[in-house]
C-alpha positions in Angstrom: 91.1 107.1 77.8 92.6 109.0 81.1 94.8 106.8 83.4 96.9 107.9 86.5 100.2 106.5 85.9 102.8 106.4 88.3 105.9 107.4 86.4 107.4 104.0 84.8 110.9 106.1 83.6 112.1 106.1 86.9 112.4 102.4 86.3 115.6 102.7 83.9 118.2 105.0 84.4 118.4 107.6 81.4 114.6 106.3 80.5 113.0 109.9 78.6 109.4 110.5 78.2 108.0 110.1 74.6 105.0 110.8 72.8 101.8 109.6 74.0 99.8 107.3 72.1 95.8 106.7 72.4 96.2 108.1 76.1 98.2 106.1 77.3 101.7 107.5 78.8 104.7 105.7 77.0 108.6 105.6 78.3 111.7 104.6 77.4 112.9 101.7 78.5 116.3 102.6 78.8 117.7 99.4 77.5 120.5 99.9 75.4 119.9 99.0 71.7 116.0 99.1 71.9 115.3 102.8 71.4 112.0 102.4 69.8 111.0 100.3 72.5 108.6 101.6 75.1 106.8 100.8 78.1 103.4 101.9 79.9 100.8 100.6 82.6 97.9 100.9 80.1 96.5 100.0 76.7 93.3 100.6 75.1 90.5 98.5 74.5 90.9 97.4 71.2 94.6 96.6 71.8 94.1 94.4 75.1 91.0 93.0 73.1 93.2 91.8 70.0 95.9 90.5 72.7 93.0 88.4 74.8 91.8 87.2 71.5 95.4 85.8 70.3 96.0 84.2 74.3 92.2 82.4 73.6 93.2 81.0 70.4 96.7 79.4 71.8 97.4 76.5 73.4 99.3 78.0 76.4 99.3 78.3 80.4 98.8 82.0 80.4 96.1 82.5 83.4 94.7 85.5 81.4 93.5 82.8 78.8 90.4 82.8 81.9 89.6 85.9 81.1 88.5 85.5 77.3 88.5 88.8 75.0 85.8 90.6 76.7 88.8 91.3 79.7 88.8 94.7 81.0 92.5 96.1 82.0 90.7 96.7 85.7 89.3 93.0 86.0 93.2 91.6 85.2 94.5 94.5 87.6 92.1 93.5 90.4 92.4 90.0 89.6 96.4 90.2 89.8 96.4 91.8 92.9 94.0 89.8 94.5 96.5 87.4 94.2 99.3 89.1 95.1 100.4 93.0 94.7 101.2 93.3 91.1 102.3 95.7 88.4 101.4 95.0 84.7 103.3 96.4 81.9 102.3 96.8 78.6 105.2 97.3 75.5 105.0 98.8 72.9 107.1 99.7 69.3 107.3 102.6 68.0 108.6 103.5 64.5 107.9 105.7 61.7 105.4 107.5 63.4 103.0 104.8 64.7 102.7 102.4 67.9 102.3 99.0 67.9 101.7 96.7 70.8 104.3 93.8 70.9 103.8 92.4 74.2 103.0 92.5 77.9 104.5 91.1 81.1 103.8 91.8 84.8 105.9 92.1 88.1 104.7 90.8 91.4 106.6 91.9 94.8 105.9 88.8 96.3 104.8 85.2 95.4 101.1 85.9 97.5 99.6 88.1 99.6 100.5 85.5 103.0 104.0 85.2 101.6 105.6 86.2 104.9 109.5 87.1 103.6 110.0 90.4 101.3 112.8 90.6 98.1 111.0 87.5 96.1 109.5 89.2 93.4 107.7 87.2 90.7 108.4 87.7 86.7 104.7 86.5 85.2 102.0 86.6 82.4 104.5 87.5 79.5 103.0 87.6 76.0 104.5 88.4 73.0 102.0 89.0 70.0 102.5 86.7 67.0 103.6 89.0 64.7 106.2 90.2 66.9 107.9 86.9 67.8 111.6 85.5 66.7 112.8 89.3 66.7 114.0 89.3 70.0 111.9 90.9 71.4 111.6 88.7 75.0 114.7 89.5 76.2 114.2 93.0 76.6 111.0 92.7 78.3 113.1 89.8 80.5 115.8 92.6 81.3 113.3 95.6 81.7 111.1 93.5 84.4 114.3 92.1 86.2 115.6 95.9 86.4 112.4 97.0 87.7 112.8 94.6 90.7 116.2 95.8 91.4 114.9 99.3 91.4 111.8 98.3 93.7 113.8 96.4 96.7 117.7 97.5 95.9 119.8 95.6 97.9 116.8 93.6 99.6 116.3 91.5 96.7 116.8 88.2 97.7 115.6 86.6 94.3 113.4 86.9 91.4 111.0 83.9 90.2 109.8 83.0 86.8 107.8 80.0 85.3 107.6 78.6 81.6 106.2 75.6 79.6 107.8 76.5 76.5 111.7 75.2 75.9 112.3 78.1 73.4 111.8 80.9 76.3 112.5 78.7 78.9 116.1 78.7 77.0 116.2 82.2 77.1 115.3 82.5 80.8 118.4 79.7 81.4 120.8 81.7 78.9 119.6 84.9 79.1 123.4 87.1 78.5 122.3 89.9 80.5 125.0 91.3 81.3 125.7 92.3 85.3 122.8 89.7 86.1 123.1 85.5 87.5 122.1 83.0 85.8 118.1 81.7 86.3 118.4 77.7 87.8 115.6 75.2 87.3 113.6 75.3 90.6 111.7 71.9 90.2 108.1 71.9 88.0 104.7 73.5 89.3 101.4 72.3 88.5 98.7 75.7 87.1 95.2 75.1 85.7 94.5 77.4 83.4 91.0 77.2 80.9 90.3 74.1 83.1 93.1 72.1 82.3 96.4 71.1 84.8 99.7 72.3 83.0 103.1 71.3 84.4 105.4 74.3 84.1 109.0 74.7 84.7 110.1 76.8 87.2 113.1 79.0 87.4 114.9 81.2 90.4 117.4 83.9 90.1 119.2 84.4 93.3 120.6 87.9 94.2 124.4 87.5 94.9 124.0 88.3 98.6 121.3 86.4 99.2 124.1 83.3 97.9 126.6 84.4 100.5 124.5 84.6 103.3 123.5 80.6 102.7 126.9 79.8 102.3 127.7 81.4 105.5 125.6 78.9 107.2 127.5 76.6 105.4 130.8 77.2 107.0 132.6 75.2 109.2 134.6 72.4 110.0 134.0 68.3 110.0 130.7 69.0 108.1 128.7 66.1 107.2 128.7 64.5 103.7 124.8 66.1 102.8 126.1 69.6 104.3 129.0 69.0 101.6 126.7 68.3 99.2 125.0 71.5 99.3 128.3 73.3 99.3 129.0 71.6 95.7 125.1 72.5 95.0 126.2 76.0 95.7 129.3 75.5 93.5 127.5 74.5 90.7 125.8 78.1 90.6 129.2 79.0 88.4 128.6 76.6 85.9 124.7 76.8 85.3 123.5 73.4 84.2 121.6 72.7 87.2 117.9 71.1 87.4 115.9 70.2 90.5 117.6 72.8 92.7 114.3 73.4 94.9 114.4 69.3 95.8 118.3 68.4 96.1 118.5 71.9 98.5 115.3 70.3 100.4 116.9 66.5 100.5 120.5 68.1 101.6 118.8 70.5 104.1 116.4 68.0 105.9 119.4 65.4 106.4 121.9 68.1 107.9 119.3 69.0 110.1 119.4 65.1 111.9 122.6 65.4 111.9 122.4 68.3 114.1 124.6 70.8 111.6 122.0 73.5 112.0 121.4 72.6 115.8 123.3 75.8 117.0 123.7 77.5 112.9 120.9 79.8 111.8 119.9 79.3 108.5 116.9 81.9 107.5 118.2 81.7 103.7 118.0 78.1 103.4 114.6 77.8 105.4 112.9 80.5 103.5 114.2 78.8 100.2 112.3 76.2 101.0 109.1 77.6 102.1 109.3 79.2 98.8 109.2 75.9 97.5 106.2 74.7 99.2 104.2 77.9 98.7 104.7 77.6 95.3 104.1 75.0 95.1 106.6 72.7 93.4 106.1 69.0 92.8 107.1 67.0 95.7 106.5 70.0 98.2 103.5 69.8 100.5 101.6 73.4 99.9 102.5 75.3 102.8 
């Protein structure tokens, strides 16, 4: 198998090229602890055919389920991007000589392709093979995706989006202990259909620290009104974690300061793309923009 691979290390700081394996071009991840862990942007047939066949056989939302075992790495990759511009990773384990898959995940730089504001990048299609679950594992692909987006936009990342069904990862996403990164907050549920079916899925935002100080900016001021308060304390709650429904109390507190005229002469980009966000998802109870 030849692939063109733009060169993943860059990703990770310290991140060292290894061995090859069945073509493909395998890096470090750079995560601390994981050594043996490594990351490319291919994997043979008969790997993504034995990961299609375990997705077919599972009762889960993952869209590549569609796809059934016959899935070509180029069909997914022009199928992703169709969407929206998209990067799939594929991880692997290396020890005593041999390569195993364990997993895969993708980043997207933007929710869709007619998402109009840059810096909302989208954590999606994780898989962790069966035999490779309870070790772990999902963290570090978690940690590895979330430092590719910082790499990618630097200090234009305005927040990182990720969705689950499952309470054991979504667990992890809410208490992930990555240190030097926020906390993920429940956005509100979004609706997918996946093999035909309508799954409700959680969804979950991480907000870049900046991004938080800019919406508190237009936040600031004097005799606010109670809602206007309200979102302060929303804001507030960011320290202690613990918060669910985020994308509809911000929408509620945000639409109600605006008849009040608070916003009349404030600008508030942050809080309006928020929102959008929302609706493009789209979450339950936001029209689909």
């Amino acid at each position: 198998m030849s692939v063109d691979f733009k060169k993943i290390a860059e990703v990770a700081d310290g991140a060292e090229l290894i061995l090859p394996v069945n073509g493909a071009q395998l890096y470090n991840t750079g995560i601390a602890g994981m050594e043996e862990l490594v990351v490319s942007q291919s994997v043979d047939r008969a790997n993504l055919r034995n990961l299609l066949e375990c997705l077919v056989q599972e009762n889960c939302v993952h869209s590549w389920r569609n796809f059934g075992p016959e899935g070509t790495l180029e069909e997914l990759l022009r199928w992703e991007n169709e969407l929206r511009p998209t990067k799939i990773f594929f991880f692997y384990l290396e020890h005593d000589g041999e390569t195993h898959l364990i997993g895969t995940g993708a980043v997207a730089d933007r929710l869709s392709q007619d998402f109009p504001h840059p810096g909302f990048c989208v954590l999606g299609r994780c898989y962790i093979m069966p035999q490779f679950r309870c070790r772990g594992f999902y963290r570090h692909l978690l940690h590895y995706r979330m430092e590719y987006c910082k790499t990618q936009f630097g200090n234009s990342l305005n927040a990182i989006h990720i969705g689950s069904i499952n309470e054991r990862v979504s667990r992890a996403i809410a208490n992930h202990q990555l240190t030097g990164w926020p906390r993920f907050f429940h956005l509100g549920e979004e609706e997918l259909r996946v093999a035909g079916q309508i799954k409700t899925v959680g969804a979950y935002l991480l907000f870049a620290p900046e991004y938080i100080r800019r919406i508190r900016r237009a936040l600031a001021g004097p005799h606010a009104p109670e809602c206007v308060i309200e979102l302060r304390n929303t804001l507030a709650e960011f320290e202690s974690g613990g918060m669910s429904n985020l994308g509809m109390r911000v929408k509620e507190a945000f639409e109600e300061a605006c008849e009040h005229g608070w916003f009349d002469k404030r600008r508030s980009p942050e809080i309006e793309q928020l929102l959008l966000f929302c609706s493009s998802v789209p979450l339950v109870g936001f029209k689909c923009s």
